[in-house]
Biopython code that builds the backbone (N, CA, C, O; Angstrom):
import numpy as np
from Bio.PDB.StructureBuilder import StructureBuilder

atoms = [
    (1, "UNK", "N", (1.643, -5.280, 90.432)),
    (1, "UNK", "CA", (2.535, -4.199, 90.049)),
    (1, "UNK", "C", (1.860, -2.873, 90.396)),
    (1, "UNK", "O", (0.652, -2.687, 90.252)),
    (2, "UNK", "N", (2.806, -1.874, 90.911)),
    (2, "UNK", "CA", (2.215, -0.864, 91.203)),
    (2, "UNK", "C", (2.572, 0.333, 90.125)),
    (2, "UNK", "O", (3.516, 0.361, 89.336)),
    (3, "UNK", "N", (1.239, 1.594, 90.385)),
    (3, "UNK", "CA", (1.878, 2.207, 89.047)),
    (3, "UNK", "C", (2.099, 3.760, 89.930)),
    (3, "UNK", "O", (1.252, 4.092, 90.758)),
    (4, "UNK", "N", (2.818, 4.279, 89.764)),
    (4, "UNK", "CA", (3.104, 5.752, 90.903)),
    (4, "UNK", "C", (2.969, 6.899, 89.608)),
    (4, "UNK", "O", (3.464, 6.540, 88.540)),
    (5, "UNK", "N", (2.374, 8.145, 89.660)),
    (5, "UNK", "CA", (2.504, 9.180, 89.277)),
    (5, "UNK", "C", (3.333, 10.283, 89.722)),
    (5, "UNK", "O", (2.777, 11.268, 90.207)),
    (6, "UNK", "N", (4.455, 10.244, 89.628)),
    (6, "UNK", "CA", (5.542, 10.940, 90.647)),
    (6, "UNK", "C", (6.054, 11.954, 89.049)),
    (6, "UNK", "O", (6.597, 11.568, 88.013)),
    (7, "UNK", "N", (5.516, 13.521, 89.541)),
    (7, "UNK", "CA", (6.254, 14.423, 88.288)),
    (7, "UNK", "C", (7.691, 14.604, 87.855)),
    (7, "UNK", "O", (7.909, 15.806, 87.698)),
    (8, "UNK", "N", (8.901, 13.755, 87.568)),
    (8, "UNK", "CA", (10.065, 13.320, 87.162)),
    (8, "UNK", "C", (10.174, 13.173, 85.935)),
    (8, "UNK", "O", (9.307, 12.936, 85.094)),
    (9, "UNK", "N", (11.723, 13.377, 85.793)),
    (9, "UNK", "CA", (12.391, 12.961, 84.772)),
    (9, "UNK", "C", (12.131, 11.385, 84.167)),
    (9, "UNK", "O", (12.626, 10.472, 84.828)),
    (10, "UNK", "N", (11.601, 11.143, 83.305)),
    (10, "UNK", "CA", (11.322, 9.757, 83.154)),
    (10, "UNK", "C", (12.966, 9.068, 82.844)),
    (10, "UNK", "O", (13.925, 9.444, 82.171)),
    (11, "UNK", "N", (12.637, 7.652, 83.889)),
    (11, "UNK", "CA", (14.434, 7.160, 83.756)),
    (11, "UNK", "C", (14.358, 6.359, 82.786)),
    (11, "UNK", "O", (13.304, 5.988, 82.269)),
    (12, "UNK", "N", (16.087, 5.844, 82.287)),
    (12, "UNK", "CA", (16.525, 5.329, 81.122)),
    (12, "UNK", "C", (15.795, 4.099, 81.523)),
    (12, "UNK", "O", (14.703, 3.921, 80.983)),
    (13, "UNK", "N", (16.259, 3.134, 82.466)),
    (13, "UNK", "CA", (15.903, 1.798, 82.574)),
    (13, "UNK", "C", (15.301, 2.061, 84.357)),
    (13, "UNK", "O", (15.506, 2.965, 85.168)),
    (14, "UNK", "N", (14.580, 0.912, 84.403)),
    (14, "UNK", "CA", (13.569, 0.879, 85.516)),
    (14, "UNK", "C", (13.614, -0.870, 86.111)),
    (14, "UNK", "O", (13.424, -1.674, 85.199)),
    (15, "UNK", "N", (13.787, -1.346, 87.178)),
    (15, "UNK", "CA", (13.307, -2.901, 87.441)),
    (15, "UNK", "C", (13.929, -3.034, 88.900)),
    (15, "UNK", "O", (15.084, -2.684, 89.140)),
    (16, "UNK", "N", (12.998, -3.613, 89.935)),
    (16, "UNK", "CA", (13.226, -4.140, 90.920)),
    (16, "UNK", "C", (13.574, -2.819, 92.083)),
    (16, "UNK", "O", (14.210, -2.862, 93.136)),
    (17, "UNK", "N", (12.972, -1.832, 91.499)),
    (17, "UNK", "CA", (13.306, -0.819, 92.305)),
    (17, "UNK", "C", (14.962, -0.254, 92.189)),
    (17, "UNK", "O", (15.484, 0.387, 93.101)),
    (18, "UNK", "N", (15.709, -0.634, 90.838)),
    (18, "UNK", "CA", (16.986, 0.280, 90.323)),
    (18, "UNK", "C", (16.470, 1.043, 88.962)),
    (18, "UNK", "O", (15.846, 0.750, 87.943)),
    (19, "UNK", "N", (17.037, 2.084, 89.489)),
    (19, "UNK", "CA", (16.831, 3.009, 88.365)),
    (19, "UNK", "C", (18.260, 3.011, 88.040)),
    (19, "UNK", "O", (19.210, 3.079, 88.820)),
    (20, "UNK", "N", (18.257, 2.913, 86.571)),
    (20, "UNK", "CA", (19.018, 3.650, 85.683)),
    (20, "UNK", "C", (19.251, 4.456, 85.063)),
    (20, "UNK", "O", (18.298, 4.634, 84.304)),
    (21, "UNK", "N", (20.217, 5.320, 84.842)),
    (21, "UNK", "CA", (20.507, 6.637, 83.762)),
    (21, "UNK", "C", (22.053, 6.169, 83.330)),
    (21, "UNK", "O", (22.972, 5.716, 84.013)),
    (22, "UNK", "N", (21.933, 6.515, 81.711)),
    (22, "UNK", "CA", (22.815, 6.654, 81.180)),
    (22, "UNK", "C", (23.081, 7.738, 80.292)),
    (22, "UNK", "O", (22.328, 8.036, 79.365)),
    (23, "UNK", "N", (24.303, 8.422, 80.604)),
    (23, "UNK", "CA", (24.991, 10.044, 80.159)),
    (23, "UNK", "C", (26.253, 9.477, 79.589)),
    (23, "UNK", "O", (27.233, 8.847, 79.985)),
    (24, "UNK", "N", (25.792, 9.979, 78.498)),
    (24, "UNK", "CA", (26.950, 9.568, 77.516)),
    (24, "UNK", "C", (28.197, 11.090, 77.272)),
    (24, "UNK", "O", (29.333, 11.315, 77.688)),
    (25, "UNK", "N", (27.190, 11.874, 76.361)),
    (25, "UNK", "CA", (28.026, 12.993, 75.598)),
    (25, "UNK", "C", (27.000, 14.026, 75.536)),
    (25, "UNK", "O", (26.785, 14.798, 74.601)),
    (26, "UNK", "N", (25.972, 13.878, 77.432)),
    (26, "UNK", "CA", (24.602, 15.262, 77.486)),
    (26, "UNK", "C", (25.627, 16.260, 78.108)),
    (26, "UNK", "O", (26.721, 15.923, 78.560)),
    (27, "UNK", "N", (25.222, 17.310, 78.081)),
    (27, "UNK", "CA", (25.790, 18.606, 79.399)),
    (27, "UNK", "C", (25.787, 18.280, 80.376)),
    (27, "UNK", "O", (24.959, 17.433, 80.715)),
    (28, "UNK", "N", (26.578, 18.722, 81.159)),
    (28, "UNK", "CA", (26.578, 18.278, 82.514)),
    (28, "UNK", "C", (25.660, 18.631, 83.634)),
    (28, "UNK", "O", (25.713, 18.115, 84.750)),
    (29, "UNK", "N", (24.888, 19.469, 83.288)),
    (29, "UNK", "CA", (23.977, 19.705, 84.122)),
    (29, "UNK", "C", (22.462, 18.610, 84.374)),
    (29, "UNK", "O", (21.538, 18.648, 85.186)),
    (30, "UNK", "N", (22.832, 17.630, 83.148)),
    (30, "UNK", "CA", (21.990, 16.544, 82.838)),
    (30, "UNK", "C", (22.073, 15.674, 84.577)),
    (30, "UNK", "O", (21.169, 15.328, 85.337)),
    (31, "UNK", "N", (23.201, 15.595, 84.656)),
    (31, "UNK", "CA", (23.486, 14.998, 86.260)),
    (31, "UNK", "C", (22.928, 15.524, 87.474)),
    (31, "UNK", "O", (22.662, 14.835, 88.458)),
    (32, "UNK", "N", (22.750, 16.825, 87.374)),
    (32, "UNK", "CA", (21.765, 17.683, 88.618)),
    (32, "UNK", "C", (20.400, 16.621, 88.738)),
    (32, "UNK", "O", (20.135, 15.655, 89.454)),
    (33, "UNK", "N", (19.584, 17.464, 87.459)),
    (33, "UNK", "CA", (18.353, 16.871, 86.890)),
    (33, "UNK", "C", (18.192, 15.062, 87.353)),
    (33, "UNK", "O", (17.262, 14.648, 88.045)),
    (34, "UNK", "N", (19.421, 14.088, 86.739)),
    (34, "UNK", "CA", (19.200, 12.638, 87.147)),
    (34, "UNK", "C", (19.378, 12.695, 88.535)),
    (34, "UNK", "O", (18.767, 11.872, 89.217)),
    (35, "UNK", "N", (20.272, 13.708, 89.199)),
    (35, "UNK", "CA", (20.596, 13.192, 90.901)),
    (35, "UNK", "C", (19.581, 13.087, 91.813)),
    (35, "UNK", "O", (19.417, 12.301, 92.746)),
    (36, "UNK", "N", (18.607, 14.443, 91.199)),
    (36, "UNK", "CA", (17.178, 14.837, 92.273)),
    (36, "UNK", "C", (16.151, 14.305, 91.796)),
    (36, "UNK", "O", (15.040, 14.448, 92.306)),
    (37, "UNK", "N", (16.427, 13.483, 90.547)),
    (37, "UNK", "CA", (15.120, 12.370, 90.136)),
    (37, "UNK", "C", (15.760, 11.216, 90.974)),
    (37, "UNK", "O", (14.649, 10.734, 91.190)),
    (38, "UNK", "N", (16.546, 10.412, 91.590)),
    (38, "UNK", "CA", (16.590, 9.737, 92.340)),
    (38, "UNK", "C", (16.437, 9.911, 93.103)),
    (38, "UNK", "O", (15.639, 9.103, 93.578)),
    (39, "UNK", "N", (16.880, 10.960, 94.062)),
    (39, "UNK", "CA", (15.999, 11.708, 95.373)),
    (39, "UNK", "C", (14.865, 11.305, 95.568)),
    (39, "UNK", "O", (14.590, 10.311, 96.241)),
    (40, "UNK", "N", (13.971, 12.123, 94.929)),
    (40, "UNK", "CA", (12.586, 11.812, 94.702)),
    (40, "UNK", "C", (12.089, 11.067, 94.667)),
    (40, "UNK", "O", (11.192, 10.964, 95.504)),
    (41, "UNK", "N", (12.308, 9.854, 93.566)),
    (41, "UNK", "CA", (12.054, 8.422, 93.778)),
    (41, "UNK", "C", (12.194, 7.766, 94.663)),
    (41, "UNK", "O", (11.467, 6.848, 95.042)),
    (42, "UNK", "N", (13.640, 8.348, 95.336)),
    (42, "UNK", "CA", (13.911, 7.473, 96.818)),
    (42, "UNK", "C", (12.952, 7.482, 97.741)),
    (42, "UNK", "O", (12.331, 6.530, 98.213)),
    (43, "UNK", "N", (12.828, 9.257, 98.095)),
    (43, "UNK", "CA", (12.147, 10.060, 98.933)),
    (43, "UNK", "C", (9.942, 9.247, 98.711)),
    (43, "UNK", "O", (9.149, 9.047, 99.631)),
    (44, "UNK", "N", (9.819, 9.126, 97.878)),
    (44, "UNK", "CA", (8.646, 8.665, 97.623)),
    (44, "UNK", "C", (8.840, 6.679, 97.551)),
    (44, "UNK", "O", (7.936, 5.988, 97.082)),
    (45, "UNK", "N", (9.903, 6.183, 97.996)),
    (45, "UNK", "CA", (9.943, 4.840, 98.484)),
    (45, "UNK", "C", (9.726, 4.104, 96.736)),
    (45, "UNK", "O", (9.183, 3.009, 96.595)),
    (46, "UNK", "N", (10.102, 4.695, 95.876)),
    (46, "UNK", "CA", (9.799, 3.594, 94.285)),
    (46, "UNK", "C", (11.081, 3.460, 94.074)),
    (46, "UNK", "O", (10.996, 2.830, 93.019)),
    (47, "UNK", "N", (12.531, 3.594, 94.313)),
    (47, "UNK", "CA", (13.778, 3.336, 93.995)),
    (47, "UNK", "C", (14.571, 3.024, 95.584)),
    (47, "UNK", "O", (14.315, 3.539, 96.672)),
    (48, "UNK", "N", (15.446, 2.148, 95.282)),
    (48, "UNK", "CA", (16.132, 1.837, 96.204)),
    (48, "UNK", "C", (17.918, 2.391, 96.377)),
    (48, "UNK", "O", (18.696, 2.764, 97.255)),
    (49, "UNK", "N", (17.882, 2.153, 94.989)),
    (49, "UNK", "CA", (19.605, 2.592, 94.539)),
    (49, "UNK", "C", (19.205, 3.228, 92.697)),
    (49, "UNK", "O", (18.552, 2.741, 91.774)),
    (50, "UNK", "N", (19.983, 4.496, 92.863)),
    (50, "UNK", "CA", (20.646, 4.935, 91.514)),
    (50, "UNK", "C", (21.728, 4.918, 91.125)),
    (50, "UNK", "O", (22.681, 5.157, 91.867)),
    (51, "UNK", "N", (21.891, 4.542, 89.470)),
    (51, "UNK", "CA", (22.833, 3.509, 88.778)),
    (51, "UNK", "C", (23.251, 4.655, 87.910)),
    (51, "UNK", "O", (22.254, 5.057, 87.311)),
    (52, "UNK", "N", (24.444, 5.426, 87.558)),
    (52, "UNK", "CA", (25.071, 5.839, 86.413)),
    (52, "UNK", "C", (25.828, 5.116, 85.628)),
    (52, "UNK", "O", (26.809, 4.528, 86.083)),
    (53, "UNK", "N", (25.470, 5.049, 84.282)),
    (53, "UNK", "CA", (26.241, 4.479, 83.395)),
    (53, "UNK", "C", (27.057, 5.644, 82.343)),
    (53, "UNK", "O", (26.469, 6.058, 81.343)),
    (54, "UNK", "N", (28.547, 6.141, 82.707)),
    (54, "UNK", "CA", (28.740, 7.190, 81.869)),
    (54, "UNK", "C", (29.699, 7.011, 81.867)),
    (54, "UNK", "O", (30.163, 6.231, 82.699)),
    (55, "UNK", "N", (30.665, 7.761, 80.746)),
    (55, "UNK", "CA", (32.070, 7.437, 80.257)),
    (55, "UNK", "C", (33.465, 7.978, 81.298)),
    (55, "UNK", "O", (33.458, 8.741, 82.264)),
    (56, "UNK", "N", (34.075, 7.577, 80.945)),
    (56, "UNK", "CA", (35.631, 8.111, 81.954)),
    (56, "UNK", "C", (36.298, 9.232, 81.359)),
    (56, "UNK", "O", (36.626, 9.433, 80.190)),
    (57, "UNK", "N", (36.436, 9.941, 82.430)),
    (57, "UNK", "CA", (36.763, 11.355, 81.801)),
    (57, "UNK", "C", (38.111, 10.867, 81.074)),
    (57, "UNK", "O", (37.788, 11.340, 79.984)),
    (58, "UNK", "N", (39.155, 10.389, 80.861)),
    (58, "UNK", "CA", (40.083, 9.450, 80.085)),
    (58, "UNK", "C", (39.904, 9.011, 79.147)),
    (58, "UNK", "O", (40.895, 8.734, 78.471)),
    (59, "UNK", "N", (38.829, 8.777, 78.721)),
    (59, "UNK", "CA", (38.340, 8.317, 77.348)),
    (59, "UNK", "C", (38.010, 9.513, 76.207)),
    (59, "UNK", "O", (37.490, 9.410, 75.096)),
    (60, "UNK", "N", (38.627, 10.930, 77.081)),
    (60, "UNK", "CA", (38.813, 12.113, 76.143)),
    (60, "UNK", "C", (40.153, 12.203, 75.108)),
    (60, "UNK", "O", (40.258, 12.845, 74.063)),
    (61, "UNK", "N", (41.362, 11.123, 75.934)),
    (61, "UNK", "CA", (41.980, 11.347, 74.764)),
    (61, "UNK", "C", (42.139, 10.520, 73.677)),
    (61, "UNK", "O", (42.627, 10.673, 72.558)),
    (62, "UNK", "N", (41.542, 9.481, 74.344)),
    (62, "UNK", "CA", (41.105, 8.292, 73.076)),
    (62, "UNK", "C", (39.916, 8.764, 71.936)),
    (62, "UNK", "O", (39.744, 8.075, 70.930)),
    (63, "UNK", "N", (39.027, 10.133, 72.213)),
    (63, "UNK", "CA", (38.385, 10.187, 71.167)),
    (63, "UNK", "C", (39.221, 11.134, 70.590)),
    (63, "UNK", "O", (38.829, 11.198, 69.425)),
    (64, "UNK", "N", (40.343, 12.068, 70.762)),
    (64, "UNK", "CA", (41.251, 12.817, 69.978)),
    (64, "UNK", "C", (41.967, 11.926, 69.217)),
    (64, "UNK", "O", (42.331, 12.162, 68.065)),
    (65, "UNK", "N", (42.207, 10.787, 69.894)),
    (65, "UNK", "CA", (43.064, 10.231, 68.965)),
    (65, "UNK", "C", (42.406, 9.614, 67.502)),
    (65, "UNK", "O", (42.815, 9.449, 66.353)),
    (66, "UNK", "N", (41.344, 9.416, 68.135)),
    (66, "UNK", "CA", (40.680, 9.009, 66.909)),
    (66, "UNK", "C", (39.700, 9.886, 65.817)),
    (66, "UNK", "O", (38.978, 9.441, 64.924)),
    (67, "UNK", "N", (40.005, 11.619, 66.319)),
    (67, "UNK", "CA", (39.407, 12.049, 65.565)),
    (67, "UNK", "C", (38.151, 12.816, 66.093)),
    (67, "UNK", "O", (37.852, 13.892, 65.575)),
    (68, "UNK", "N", (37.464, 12.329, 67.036)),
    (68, "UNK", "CA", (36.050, 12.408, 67.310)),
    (68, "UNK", "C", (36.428, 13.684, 68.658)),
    (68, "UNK", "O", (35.409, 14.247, 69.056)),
    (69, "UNK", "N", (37.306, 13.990, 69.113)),
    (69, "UNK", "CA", (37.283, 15.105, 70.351)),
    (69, "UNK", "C", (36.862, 15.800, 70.365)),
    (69, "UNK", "O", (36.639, 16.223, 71.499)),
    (70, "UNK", "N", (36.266, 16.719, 69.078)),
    (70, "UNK", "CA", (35.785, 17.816, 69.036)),
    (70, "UNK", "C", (33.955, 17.802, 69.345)),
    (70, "UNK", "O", (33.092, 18.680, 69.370)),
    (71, "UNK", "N", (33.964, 16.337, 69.543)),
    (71, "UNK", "CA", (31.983, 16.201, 69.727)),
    (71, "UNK", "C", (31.787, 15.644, 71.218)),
    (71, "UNK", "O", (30.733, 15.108, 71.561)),
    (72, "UNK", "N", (33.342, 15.882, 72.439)),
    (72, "UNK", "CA", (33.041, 15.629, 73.372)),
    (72, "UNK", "C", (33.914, 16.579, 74.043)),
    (72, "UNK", "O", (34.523, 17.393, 73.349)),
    (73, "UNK", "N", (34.021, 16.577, 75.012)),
    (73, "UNK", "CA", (34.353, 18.472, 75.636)),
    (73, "UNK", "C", (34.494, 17.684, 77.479)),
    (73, "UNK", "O", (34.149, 16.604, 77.959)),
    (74, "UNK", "N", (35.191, 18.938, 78.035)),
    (74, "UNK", "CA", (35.050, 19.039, 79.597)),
    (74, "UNK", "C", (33.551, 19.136, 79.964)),
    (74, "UNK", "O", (33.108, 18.386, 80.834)),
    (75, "UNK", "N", (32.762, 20.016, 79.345)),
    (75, "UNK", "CA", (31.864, 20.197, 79.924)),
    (75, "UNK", "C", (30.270, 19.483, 79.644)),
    (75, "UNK", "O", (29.133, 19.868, 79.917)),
    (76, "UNK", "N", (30.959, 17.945, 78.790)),
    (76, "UNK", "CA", (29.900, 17.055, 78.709)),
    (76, "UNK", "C", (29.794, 16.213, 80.236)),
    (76, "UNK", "O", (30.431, 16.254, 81.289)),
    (77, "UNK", "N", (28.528, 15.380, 79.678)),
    (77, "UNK", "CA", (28.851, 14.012, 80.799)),
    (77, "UNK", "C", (30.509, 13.402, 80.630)),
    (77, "UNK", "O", (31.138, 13.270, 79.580)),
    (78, "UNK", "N", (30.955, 13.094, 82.029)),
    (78, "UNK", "CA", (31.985, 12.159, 81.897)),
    (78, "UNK", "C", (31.985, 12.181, 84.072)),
    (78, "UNK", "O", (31.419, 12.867, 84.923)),
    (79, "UNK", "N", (33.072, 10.880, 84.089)),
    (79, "UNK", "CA", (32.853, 10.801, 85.792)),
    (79, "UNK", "C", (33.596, 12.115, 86.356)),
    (79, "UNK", "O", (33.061, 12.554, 87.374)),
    (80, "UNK", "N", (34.489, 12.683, 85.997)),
    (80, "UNK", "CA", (34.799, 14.199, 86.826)),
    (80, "UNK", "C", (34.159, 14.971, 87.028)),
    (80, "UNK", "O", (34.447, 15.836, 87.856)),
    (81, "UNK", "N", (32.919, 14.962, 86.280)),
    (81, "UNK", "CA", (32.159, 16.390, 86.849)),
    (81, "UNK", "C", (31.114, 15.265, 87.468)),
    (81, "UNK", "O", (30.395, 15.819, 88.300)),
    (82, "UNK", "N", (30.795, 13.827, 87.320)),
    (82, "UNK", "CA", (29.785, 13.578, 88.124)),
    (82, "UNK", "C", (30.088, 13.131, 89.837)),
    (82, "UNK", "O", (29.263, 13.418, 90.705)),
    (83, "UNK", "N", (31.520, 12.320, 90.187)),
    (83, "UNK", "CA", (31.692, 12.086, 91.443)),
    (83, "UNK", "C", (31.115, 13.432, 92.552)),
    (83, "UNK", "O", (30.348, 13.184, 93.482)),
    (84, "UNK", "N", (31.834, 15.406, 92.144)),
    (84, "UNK", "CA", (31.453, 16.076, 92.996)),
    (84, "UNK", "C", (29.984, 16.415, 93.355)),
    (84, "UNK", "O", (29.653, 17.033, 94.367)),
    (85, "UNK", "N", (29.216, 15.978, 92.487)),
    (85, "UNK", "CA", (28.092, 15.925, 92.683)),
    (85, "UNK", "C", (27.578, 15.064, 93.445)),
    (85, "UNK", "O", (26.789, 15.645, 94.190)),
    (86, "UNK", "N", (27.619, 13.778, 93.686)),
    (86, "UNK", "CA", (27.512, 12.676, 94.418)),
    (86, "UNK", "C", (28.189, 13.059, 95.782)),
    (86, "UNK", "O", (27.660, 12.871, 96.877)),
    (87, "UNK", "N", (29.326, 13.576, 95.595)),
    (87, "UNK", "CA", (30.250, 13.740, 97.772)),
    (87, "UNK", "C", (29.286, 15.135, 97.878)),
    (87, "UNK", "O", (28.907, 15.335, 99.032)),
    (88, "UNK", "N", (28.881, 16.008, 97.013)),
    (88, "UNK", "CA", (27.743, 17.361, 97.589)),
    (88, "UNK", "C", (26.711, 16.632, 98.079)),
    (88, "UNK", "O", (26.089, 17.143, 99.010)),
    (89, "UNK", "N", (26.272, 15.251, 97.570)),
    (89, "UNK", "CA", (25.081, 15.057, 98.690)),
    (89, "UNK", "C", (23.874, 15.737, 97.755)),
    (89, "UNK", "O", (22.915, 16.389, 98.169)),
    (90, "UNK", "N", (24.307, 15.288, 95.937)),
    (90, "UNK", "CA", (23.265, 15.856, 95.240)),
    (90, "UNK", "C", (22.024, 14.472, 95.192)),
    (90, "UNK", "O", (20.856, 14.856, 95.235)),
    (91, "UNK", "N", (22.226, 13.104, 95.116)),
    (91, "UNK", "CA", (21.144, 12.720, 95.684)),
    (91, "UNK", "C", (20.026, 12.585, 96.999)),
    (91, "UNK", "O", (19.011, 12.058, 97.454)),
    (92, "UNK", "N", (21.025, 13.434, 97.155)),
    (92, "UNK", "CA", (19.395, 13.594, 98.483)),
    (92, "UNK", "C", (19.526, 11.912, 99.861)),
    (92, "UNK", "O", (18.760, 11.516, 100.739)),
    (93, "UNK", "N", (20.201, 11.665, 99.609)),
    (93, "UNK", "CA", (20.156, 10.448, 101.056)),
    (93, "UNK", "C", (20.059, 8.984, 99.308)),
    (93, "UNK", "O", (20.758, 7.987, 99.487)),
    (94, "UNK", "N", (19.656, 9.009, 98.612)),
    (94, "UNK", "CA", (19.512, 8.136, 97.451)),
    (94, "UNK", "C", (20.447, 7.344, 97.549)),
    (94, "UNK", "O", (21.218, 8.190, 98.002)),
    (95, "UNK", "N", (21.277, 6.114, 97.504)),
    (95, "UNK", "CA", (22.004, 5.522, 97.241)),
    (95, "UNK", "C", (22.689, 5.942, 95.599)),
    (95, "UNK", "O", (21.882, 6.219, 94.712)),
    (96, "UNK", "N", (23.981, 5.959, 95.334)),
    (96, "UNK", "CA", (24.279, 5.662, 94.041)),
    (96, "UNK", "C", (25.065, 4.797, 93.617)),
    (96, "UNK", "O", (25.932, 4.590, 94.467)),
    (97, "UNK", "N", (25.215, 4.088, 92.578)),
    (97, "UNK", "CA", (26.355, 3.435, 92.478)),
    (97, "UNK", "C", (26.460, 3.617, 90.732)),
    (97, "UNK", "O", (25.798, 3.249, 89.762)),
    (98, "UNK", "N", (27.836, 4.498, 91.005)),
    (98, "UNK", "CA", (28.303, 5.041, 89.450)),
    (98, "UNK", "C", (29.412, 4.025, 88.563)),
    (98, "UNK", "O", (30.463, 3.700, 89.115)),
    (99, "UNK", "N", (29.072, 3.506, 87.018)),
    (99, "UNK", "CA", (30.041, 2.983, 86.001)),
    (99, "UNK", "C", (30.790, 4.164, 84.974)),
    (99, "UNK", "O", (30.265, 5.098, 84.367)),
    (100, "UNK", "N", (31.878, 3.834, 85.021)),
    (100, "UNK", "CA", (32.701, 4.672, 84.110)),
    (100, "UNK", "C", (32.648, 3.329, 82.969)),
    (100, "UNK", "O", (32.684, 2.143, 83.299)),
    (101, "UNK", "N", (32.543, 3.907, 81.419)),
    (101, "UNK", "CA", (33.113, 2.991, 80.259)),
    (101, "UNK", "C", (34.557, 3.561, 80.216)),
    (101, "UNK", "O", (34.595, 4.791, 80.163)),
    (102, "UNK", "N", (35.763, 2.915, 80.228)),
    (102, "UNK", "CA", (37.347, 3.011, 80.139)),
    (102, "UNK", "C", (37.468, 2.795, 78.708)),
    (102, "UNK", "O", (36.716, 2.190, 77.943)),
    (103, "UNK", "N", (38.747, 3.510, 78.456)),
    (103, "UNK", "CA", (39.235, 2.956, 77.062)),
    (103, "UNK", "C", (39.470, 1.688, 77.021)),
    (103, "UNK", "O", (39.464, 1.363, 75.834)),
    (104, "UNK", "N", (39.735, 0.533, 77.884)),
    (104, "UNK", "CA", (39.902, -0.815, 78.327)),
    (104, "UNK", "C", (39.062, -1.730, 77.583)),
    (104, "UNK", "O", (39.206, -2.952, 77.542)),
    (105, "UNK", "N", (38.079, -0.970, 76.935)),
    (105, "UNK", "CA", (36.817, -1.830, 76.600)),
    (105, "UNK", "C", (37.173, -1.531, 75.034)),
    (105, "UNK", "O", (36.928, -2.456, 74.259)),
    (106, "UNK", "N", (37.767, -0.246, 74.451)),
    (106, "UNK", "CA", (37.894, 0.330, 73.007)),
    (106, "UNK", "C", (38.640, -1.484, 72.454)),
    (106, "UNK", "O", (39.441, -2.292, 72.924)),
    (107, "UNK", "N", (37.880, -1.387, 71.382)),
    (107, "UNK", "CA", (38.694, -2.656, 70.383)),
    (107, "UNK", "C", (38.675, -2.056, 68.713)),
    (107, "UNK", "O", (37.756, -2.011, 67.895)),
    (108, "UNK", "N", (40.083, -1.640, 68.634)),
    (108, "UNK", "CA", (40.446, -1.275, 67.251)),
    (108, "UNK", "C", (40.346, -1.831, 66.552)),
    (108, "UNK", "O", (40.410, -1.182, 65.508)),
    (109, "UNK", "N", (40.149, -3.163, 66.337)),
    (109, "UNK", "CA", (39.632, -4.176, 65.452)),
    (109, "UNK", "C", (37.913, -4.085, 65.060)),
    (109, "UNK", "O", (37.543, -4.281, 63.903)),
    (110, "UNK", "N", (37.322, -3.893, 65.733)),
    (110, "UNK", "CA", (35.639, -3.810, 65.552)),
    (110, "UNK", "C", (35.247, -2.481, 64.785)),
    (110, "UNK", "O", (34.065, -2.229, 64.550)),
]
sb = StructureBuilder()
sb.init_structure("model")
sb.init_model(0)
sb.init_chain("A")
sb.init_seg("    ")
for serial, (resi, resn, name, xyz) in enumerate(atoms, 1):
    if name == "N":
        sb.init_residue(resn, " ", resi, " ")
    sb.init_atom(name, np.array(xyz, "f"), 0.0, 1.0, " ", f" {name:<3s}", serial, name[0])
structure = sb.get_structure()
């Protein structure tokens, strides 16, 4: 195993050369910061592909409905503000491959 000292954002999850980040309900500028830590990683050969795990901008009116809208906003994480970042070419040549959580998954029963 190798160990790299590369000055970065330390990532959520790490293995096999995928990095992960997950942005739930950070600012959106949290996505700059994760895009050019995959860069970097890329750029220095320790990541192969970066992984977003973050909610669907759609899943804003499912937290109104339930009350909770006011602790998530336009201008949190969600995939609308992260796709233009990704077609700008904010990872740097990095591979990404982005998850939206959908209301699809919400179970009113649990």
């Amino acid at each position: 195993m190798f160990s790299y000292d590369v000055p970065t954002h330390q990532i959520d999850y790490y293995k096999n050369s995928v990095a992960i980040e997950t942005e739930w309900n950070n600012k959106d500028p949290f996505y700059d910061r994760d895009l050019n830590n995959f860069r970097l990683l890329h750029e220095f050969d320790i990541i192969s592909v970066g992984v977003f795990i973050t909610r669907a901008t759609e899943l804003q009116k499912l937290f109104d409905e339930l009350g909770k809208g006011k602790s998530y906003g336009t201008s949190t994480t969600h995939m609308n503000r992260l796709i233009p970042r990704i077609e700008a070419d904010g990872s740097g040549g990095c591979p990404v491959l982005a998850f939206a959580i959908t209301d699809k998954l919400y179970d009113p029963n649990k």
